[in-house]
N, C-alpha and C positions, 0 to 999 in steps of 0.2 A: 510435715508439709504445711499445715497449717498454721505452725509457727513461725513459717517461714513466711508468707503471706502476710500474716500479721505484721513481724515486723517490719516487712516493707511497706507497709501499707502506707505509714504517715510521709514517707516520701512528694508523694502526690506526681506521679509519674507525668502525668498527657502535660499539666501547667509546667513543668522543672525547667521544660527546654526554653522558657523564656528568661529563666534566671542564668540557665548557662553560657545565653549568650551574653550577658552581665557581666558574672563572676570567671567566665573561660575555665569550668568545672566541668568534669563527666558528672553526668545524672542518670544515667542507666544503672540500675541496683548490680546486674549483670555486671559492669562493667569492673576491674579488679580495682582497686583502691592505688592512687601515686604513690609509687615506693616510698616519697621519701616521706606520706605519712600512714602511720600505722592503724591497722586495722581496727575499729572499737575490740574491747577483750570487755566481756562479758562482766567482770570482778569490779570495771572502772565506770562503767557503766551502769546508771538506774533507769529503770520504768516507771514508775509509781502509780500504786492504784492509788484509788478515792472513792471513798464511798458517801452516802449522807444518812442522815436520820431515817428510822425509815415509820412507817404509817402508823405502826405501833397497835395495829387491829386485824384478828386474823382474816385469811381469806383477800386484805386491800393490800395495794402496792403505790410503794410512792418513788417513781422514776426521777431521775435528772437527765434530761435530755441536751448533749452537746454537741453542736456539730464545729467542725473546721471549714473556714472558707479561706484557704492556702492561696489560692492561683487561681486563674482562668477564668470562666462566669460562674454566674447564682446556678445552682439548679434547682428551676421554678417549678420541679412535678414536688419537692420537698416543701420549697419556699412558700407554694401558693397553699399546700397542704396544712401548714400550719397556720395561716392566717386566716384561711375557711373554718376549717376546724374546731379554730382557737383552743390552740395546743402552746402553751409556755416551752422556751428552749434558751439556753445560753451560746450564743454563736461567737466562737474564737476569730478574729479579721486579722490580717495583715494589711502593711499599708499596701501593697501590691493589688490585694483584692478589690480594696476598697477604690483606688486611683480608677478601677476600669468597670465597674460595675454601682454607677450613682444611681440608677434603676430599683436594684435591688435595696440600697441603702436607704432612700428614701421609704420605702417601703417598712424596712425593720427601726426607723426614726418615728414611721407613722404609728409604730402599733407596742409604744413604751411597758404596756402592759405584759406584754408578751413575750419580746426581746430584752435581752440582757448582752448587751457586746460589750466582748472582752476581746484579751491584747493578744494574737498568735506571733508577733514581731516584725517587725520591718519589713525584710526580704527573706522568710520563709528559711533561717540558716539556722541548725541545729545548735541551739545554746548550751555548748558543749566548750569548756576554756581551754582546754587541749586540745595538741595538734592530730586531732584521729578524722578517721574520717568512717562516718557510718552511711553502709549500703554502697558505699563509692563518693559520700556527699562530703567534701569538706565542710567540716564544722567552725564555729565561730573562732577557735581555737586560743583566744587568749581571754584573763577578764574583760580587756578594753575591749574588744569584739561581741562578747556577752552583752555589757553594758549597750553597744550601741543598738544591737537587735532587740531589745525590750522595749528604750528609750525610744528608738527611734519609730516604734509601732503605736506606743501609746502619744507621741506626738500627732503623729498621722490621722490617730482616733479623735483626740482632741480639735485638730484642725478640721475634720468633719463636723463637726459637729455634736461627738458622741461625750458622754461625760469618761471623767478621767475610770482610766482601768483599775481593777485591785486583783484581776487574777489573769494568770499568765501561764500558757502551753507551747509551748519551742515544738518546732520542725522534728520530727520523729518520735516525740515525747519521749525523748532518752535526754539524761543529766550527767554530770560527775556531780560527786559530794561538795564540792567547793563553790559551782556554779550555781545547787540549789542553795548554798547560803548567799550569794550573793542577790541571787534573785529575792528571794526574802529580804533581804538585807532592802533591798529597794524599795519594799513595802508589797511585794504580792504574795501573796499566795498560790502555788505552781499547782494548773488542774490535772492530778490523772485523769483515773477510767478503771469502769469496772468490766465494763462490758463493751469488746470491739464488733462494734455492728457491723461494720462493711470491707473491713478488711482495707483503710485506706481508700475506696470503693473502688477495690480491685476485684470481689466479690460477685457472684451473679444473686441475680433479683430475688431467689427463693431465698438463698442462703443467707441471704442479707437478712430477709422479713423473719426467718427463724431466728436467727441471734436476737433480734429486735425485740419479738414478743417475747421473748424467753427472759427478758430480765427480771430481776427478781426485787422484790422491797430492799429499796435502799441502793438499788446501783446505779451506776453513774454511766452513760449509753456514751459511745464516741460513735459520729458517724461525719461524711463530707458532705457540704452540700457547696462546692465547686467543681464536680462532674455531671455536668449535663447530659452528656454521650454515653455514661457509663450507664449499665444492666441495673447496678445495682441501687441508684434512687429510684428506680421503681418500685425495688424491696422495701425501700426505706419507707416511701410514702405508704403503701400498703400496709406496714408492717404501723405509724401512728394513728391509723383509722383502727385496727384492729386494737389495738391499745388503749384507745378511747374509748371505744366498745366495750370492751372488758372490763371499764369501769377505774382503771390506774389513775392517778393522783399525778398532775406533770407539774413539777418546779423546778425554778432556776436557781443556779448558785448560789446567787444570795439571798436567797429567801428561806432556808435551811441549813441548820450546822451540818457539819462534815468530819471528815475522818481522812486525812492523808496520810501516806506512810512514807519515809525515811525524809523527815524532817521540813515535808512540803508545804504543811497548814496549820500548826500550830505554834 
């Protein structure tokens, strides 16, 4: 059950239905996949964790905090959290996000020290060069289609204002073998995750602030901060107060070596 959860999570359900009026895609996970493409199979399919260095002192921990901002608005009980706080995080933007939320951008342009944004893709389409389709989502399904959702995100970023990208997370964090070379091959570096905090923030608020605190030295937190509605950035927020408290170590990607698996960062 909870794997099920998980992987739906990076869908990012409540924002999809604005890409589907776009792309004329079902976005309901529920919903069975178009015949005429085939299911993801698990074998063709990667996740990839990531981990980074970790504090190297018993008893401290030193976290990397990532959120996704897929779709829809900022969610400011997270947003405002980390800039009170001052808590470091690397936030993944799509151009999507960024077009409707200059509020919030302003905001993570304001506080360079803190934020590190990087490249989630154009239009939130799973960089996936095959015709499959995961959760019911059509994926990008060719290189040319890979290529344009990378390209077309870190453009977007650029035209913000943001400095150029070097790491990069696609729409459900799922890969094929070929896709993660080419995204390398582009010059990023592809961000797992070690630790899924909110379930896509399909998750309620307790269970969210439990995964949160519980990371451990050296892991890499994925949480959303474009569900404002949802339960669980309430989890989220409570869960980096309590983190800070505790005395953890927050860094962003590039401020720390790393450790990706099947071929993501080295």
């Amino acid at each position: 059950m909870l794997r099920h959860l998980l992987t739906i999570a990076f869908v990012c359900l409540s924002a999809q239905s604005s890409l589907s009026a776009n792309l004329a895609v079902p976005t309901d996970p529920q919903i069975p996949a178009t015949p005429s493409l085939p299911k993801s199979a698990g074998p063709h399919l990667l996740e990839p964790h990531l981990h980074i260095a970790r504090f190297g002192q018993k008893g401290q921990r030193q976290v990397a905090l990532t959120f996704d901002a897929c779709m829809g608005k900022a969610d400011e009980r997270i947003l405002s959290t980390l800039v009170s706080e001052r808590i470091p995080a690397t936030i993944f933007v799509t151009a999507r996000w960024l077009r409707h939320n200059p509020e919030a951008l302003r905001t993570l342009l304001a506080n360079p020290d803190l934020f590190e944004l990087e490249n989630h893709g154009a239009n939130h389409i799973p960089a996936v060069g095959m015709p499959v389709a995961i959760y019911g989502i059509p994926a990008a399904g060719s290189p040319a289609a890979v290529e344009s959702e990378v390209s077309g995100g870190a453009a977007a970023m650029i035209s913000a204002g943001i400095p150029a990208p070097h790491w990069f997370r696609g729409a459900t964090a799922k890969y094929d073998p070929a896709s993660i070379a080419q995204i390398r091959a582009m010059g990023y570096r592809i961000a797992g995750y070690s630790v899924n905090g909110d379930g896509g923030s399909l998750l309620g608020a307790a269970i969210t602030e439990k995964h949160i605190v519980g990371a451990k030295d050296g892991d890499v937190v994925i949480a959303h901060i474009n569900q404002p509605t949802h339960a669980a950035g309430e989890g989220v927020a409570k869960a980096l107060i309590e983190l800070k408290a505790s005395g953890v170590h927050f860094v962003r990607l590039q401020d720390v070596t790393d450790n990706g698996d099947d071929k993501t960062t080295e």
